[in-house]
C-alpha positions as a Markdown table, in Angstrom:
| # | Residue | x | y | z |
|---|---|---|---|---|
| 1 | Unk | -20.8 | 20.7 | -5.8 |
| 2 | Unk | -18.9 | 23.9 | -6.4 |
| 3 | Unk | -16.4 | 24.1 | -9.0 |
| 4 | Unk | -13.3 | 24.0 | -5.9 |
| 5 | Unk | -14.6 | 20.8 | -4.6 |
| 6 | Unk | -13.2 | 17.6 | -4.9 |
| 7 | Unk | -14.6 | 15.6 | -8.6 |
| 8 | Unk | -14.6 | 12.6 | -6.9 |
| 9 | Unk | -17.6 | 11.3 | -4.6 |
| 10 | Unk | -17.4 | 7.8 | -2.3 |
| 11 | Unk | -20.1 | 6.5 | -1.1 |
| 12 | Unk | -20.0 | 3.8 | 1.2 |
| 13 | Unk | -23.2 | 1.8 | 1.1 |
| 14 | Unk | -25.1 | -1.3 | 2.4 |
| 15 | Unk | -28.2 | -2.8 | 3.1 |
| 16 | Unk | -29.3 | -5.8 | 4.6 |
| 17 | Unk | -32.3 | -7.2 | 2.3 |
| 18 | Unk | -33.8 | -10.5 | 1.3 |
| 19 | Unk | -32.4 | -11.3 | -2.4 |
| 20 | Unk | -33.2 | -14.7 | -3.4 |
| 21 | Unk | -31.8 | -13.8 | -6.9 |
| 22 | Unk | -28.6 | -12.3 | -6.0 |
| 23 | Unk | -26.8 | -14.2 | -8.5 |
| 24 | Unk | -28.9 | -12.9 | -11.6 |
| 25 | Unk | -28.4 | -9.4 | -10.4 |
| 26 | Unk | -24.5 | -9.3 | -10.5 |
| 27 | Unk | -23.9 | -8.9 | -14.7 |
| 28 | Unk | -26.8 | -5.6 | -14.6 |
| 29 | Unk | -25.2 | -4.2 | -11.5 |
| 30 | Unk | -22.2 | -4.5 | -13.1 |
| 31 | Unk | -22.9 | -3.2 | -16.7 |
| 32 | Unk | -24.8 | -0.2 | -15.0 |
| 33 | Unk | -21.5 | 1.0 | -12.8 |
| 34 | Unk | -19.4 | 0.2 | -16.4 |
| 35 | Unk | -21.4 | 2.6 | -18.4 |
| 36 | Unk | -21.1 | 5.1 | -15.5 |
| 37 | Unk | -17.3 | 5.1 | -15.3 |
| 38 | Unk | -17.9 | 4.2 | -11.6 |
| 39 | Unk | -15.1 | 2.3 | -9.9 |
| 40 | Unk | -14.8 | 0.4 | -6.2 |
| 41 | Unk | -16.8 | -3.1 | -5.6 |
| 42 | Unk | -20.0 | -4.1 | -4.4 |
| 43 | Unk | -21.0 | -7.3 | -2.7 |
| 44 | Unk | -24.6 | -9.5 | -3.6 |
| 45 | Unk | -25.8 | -12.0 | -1.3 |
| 46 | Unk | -29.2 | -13.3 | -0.1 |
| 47 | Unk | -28.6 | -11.3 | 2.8 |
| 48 | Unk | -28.2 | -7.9 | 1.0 |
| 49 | Unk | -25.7 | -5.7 | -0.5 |
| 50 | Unk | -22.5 | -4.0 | 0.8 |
| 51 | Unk | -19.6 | -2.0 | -0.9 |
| 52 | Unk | -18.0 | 1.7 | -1.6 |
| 53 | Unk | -17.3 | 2.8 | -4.9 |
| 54 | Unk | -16.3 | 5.9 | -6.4 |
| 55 | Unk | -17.3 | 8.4 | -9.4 |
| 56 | Unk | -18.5 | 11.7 | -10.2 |
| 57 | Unk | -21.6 | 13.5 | -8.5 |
| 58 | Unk | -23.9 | 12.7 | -11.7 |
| 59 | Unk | -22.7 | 9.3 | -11.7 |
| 60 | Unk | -23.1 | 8.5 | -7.8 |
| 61 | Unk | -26.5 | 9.6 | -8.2 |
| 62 | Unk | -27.3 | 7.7 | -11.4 |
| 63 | Unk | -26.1 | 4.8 | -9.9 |
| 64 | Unk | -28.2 | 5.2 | -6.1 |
| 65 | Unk | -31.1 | 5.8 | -8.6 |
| 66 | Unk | -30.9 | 2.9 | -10.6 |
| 67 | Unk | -30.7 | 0.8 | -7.4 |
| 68 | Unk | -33.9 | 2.0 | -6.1 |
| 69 | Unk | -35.4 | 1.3 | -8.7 |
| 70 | Unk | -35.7 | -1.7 | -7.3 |
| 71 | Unk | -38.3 | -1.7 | -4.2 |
| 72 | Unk | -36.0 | -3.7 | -2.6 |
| 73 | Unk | -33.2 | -1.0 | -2.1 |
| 74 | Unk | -36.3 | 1.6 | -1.8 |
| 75 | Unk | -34.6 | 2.3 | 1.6 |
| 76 | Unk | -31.0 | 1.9 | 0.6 |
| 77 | Unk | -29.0 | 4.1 | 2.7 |
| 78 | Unk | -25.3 | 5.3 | 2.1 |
| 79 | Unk | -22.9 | 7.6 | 3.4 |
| 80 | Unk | -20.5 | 10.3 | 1.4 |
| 81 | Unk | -17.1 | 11.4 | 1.5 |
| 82 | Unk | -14.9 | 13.6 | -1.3 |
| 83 | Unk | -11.2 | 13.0 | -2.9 |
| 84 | Unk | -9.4 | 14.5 | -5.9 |
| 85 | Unk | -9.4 | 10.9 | -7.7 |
| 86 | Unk | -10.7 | 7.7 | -7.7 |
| 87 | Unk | -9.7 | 5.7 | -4.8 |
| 88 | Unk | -10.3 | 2.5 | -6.7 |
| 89 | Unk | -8.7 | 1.2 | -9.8 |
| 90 | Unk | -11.5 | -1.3 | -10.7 |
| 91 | Unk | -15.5 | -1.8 | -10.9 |
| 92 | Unk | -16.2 | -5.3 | -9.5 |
| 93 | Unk | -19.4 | -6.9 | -8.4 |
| 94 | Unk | -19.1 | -10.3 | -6.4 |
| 95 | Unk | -21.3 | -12.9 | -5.1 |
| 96 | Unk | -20.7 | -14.1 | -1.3 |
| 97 | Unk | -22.7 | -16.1 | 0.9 |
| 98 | Unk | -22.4 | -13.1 | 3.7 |
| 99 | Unk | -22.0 | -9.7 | 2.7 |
| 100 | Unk | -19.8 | -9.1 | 6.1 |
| 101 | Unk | -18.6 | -12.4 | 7.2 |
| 102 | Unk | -19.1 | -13.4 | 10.5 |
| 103 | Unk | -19.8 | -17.2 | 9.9 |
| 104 | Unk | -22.8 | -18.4 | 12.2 |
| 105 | Unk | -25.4 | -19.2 | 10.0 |
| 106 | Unk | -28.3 | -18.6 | 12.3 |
| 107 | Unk | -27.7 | -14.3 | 12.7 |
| 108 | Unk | -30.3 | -12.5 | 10.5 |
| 109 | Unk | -30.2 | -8.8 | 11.0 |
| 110 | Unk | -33.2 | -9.0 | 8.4 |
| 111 | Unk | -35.1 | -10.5 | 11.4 |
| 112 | Unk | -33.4 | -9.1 | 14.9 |
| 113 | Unk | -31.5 | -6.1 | 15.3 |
| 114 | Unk | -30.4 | -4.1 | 17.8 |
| 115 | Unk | -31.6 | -0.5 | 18.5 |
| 116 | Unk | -30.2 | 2.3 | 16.5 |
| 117 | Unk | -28.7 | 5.1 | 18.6 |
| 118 | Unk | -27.6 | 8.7 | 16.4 |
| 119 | Unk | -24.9 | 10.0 | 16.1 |
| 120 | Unk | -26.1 | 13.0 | 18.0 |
| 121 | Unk | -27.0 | 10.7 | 21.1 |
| 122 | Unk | -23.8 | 8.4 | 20.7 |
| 123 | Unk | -22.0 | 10.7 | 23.2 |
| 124 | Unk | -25.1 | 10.4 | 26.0 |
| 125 | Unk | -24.7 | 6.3 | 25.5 |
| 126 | Unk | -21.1 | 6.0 | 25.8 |
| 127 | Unk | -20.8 | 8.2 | 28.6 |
| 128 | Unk | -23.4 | 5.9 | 30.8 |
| 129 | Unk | -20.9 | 3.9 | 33.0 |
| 130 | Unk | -23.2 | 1.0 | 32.9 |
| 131 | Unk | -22.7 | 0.5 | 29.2 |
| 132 | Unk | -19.9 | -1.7 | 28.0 |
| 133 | Unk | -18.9 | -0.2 | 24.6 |
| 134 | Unk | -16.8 | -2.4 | 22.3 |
| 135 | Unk | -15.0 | -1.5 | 18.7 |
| 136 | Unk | -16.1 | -4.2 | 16.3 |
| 137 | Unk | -13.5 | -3.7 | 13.9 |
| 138 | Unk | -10.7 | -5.5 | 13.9 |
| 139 | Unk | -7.2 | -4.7 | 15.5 |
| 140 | Unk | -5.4 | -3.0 | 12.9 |
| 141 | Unk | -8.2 | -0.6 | 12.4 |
| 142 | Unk | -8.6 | 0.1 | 16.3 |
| 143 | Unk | -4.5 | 1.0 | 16.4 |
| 144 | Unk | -5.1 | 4.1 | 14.6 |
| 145 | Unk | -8.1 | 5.6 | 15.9 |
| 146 | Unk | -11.6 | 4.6 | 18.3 |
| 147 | Unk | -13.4 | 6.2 | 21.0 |
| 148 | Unk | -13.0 | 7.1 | 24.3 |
| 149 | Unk | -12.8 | 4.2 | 26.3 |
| 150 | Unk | -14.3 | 1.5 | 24.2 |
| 151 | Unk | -13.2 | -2.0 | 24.5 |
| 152 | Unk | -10.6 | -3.5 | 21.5 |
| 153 | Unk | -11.5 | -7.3 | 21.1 |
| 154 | Unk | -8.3 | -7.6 | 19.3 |
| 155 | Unk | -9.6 | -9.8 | 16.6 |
| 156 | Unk | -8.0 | -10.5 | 13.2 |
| 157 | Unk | -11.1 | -11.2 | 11.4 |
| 158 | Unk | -15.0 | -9.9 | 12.0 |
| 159 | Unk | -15.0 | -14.3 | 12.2 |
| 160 | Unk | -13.5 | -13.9 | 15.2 |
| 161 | Unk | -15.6 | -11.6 | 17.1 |
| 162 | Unk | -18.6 | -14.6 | 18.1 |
| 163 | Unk | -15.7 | -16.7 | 20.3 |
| 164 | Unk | -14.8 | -13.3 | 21.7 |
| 165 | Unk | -18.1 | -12.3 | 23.0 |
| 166 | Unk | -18.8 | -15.9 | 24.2 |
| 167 | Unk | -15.0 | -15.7 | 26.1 |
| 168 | Unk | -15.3 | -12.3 | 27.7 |
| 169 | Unk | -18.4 | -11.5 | 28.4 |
| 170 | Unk | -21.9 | -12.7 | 30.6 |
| 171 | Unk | -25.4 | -11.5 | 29.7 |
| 172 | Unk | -26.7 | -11.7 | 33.0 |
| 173 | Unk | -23.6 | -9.3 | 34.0 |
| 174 | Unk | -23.7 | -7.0 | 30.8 |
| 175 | Unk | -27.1 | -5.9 | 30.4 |
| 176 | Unk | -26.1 | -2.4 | 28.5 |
| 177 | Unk | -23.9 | -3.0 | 25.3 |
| 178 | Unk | -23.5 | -0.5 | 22.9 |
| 179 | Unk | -20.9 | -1.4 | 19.7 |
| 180 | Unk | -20.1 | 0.8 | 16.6 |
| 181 | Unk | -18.0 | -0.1 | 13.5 |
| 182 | Unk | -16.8 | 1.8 | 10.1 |
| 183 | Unk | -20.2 | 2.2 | 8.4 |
| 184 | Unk | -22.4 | 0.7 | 10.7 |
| 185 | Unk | -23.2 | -2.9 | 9.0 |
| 186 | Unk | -20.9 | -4.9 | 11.0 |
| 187 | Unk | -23.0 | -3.7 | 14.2 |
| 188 | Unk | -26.0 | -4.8 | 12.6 |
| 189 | Unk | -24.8 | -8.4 | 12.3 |
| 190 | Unk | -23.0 | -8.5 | 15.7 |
| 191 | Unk | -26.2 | -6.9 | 17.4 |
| 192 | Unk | -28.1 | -9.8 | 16.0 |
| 193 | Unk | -25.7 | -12.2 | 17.2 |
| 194 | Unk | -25.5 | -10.9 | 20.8 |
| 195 | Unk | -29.5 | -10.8 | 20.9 |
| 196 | Unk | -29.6 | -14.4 | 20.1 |
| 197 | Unk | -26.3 | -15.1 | 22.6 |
| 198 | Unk | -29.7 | -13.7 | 25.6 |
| 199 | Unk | -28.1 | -10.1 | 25.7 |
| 200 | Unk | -31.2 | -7.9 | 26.8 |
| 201 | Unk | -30.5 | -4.3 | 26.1 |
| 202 | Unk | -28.1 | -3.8 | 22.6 |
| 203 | Unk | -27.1 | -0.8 | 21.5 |
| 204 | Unk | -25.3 | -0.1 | 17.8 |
| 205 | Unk | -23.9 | 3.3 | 16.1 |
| 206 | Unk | -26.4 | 4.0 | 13.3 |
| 207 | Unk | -24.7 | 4.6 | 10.0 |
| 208 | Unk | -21.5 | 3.9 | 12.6 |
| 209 | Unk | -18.2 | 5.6 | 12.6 |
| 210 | Unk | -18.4 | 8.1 | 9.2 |
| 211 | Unk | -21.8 | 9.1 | 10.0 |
| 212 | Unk | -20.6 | 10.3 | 13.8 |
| 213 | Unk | -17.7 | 11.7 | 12.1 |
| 214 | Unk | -19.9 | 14.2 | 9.7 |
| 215 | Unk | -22.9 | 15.0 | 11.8 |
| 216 | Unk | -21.0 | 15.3 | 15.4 |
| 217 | Unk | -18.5 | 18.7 | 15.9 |
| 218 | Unk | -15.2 | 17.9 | 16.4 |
| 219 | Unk | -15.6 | 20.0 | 19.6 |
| 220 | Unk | -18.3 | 17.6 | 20.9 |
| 221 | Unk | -16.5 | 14.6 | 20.0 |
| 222 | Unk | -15.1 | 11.1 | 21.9 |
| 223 | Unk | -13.4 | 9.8 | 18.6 |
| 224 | Unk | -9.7 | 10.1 | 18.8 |
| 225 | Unk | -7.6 | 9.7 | 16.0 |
| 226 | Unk | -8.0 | 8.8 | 12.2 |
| 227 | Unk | -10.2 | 6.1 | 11.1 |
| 228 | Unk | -9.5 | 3.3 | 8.8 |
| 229 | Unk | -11.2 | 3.4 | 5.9 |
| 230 | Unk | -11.2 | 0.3 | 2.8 |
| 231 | Unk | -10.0 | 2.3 | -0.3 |
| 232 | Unk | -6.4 | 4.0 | -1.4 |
| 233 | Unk | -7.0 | 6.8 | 1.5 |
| 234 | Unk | -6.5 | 4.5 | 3.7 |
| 235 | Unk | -7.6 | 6.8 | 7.0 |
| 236 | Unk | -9.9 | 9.3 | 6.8 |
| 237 | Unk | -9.5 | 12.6 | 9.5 |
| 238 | Unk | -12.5 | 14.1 | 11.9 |
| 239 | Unk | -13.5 | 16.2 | 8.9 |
| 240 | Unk | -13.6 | 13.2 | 6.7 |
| 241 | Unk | -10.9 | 14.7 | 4.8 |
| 242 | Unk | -7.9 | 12.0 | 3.5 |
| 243 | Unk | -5.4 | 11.1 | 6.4 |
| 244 | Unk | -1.7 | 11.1 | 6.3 |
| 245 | Unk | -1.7 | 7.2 | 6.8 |
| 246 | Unk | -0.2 | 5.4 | 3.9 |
| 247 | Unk | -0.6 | 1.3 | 3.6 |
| 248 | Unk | 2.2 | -1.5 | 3.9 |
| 249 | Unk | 1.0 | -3.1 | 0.4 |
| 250 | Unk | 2.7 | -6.4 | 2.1 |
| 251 | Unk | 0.8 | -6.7 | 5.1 |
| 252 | Unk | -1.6 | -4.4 | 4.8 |
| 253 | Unk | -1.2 | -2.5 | 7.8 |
| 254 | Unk | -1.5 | 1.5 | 8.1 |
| 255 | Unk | 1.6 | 3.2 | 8.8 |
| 256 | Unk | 2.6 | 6.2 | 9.7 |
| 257 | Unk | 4.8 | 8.8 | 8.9 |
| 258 | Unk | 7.3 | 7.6 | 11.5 |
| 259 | Unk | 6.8 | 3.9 | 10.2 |
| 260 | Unk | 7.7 | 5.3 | 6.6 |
| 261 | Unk | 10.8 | 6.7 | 8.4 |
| 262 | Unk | 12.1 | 3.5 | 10.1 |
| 263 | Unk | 14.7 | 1.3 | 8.5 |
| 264 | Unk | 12.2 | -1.6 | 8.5 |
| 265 | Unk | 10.4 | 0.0 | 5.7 |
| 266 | Unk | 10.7 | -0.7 | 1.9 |
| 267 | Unk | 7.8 | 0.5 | 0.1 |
| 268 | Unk | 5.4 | -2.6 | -1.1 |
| 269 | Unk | 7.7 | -5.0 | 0.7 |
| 270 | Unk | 7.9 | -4.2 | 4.4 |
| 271 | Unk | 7.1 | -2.1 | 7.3 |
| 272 | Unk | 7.9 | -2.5 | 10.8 |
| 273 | Unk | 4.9 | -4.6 | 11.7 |
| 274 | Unk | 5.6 | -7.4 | 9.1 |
| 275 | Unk | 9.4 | -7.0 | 8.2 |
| 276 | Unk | 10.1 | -10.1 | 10.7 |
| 277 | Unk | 7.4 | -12.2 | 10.3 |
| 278 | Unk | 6.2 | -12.1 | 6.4 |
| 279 | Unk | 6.9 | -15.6 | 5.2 |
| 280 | Unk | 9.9 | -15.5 | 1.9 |
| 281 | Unk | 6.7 | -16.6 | -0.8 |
| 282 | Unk | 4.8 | -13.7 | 0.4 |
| 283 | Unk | 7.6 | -11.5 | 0.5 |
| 284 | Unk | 8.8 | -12.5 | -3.2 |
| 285 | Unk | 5.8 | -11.8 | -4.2 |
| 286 | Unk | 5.1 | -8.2 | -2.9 |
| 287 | Unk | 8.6 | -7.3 | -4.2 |
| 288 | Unk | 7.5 | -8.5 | -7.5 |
| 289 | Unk | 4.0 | -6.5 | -6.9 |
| 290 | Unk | 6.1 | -3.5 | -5.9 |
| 291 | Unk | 8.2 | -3.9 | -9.4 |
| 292 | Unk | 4.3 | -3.6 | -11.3 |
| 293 | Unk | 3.4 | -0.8 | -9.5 |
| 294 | Unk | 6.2 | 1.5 | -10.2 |
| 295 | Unk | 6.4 | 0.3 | -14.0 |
| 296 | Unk | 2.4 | 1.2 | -14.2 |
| 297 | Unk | 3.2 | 4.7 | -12.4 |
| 298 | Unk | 5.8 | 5.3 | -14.9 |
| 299 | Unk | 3.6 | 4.4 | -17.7 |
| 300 | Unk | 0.3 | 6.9 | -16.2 |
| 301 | Unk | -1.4 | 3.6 | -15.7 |
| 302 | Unk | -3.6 | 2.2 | -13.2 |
| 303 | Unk | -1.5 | -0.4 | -11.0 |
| 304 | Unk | -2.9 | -3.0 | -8.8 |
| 305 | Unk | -2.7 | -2.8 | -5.3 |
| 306 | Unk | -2.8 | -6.6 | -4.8 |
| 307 | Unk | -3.9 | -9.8 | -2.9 |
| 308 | Unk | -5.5 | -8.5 | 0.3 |
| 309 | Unk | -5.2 | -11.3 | 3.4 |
| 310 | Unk | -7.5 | -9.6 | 5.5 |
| 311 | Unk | -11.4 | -9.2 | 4.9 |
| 312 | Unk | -12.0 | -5.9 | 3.2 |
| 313 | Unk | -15.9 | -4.1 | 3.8 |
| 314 | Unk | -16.9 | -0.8 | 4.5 |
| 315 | Unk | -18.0 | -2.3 | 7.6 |
């Protein structure tokens, strides 16, 4: 890293890995990305780990490094993007049951996967009219950017995704489906699940939407738009460079700059996709949010961004 680029690196990582001592893992982890001054959260579970954090290039390496050590992570896989700051305010470490939630106990991607397609053959795949491709992600995400002609499930939560598949689609009808998500772990677990539902031929976006994004020209690309990513950025452009998307710190949506100009929005209390239908506890409470936030920025402190109703992963 040259001394004009950016001093921070995110790196967005998971893998999915046996860990039947998850739990005794957590307090190292966390000590380890403590001493390194590196910030963002990482989740444990007996199914693997999964998170983006933030820090500087010697740290991000000392970090991926003390992982490994471990021959479990041997093979642990992440992806990189560069800001001026840390996106995060916080170094967490939490134990889940899933590391992306999808709630049907019986889907292993340690077991079944689908098959991995490039980045540099995504465009071959997508372009086969025989292949149904479908967004994983969930709605909010789609709005602001997917690609060309991929199917938008509409769901609120990855927990919804299972009901969808099972409503909208056959596999004796489907028999190409290829899927992609942020970072490419939400494909694993809905590939596994759509092999077990009898699909025969499934298809998922290795290292999914950020790896496309780096390794595939803008020239040559089907993404349109900005995608969502799970830090302060909030979108992330073609180059992988920070988007002009801002979030409602109410509802959590992205917003543009037109939603910033409407008269629906009050920053950290409403934008035009909640400023009707956010219950008064909810609202009282962002405005008291909104009141900590601008004390902390007047004080050069970290603030909080706050409770976060929908599920947050790099996924």
């Amino acid at each position: 890293m040259s001394s004009n680029d950016p001093a921070i690196v995110v790196a967005a990582l998971y893998q999915f890995v046996t860990l039947d001592d998850f739990e005794a893992l957590r307090e190292p982890l966390l000590a380890e990305m403590q001493r390194l001054d590196v910030k963002g959260t990482l989740l444990l579970a007996n199914e693997g780990i999964n998170g983006t954090v933030s820090g500087t290039r010697d740290s991000i390496d000392a970090l991926l490094g003390w992982l490994k050590r471990d021959a479990r992570f041997a093979e642990l896989g992440h992806k990189e993007s560069y800001c001026d700051a840390h996106p995060f305010y916080r170094t967490k470490v939490k134990l889940k049951r899933e590391i992306v939630t999808m709630g049907v106990p019986d889907v292993d991607p340690n077991r079944r996967v689908g098959t991995y397609v490039e980045p540099e053959d995504w465009n071959a795949l997508i372009d086969d009219p025989e292949v149904l491709v479908i967004d994983t992600r969930n709605d909010y995400e789609v709005a602001i950017g997917s690609f060309e002609g991929a199917v938008d499930p509409r769901t609120k939560s990855f927990r919804e995704f299972p009901a969808y598949v099972k409503q909208h689609y056959d596999p004796s009808r489907h028999k190409k489906v290829a899927m992609f998500c942020t970072g490419g772990i939400r494909c694993e677990k809905a590939s596994s699940f759509m092999l077990n539902e009898g699909f025969e031929e499934v298809f998922h976006l290795k290292g999914g939407i950020l790896s496309y994004l780096e390794r595939v020209p803008e020239t040559q690309s089907r993404w349109r738009g900005d995608c969502f990513v799970f830090d302060n950025r909030v979108t992330v452009r073609h180059d992988l460079s920070e988007g002009e998307f801002e979030q409602c710190h109410a509802c959590r949506m992205p917003i543009s700059t037109a939603d910033q100009s409407s008269d629906k929005y009050t920053p950290g209390i409403s934008c035009p996709h909640c400023w009707d239908s956010l219950p008064e506890k909810t609202r009282a409470s962002a405005r008291e949010r909104q009141k900590q936030i601008e004390l902390a920025r007047a004080r050069n402190q970290p603030h909080p961004i706050g409770r976060n109703p929908r599920e947050t992963s790099n996924a």
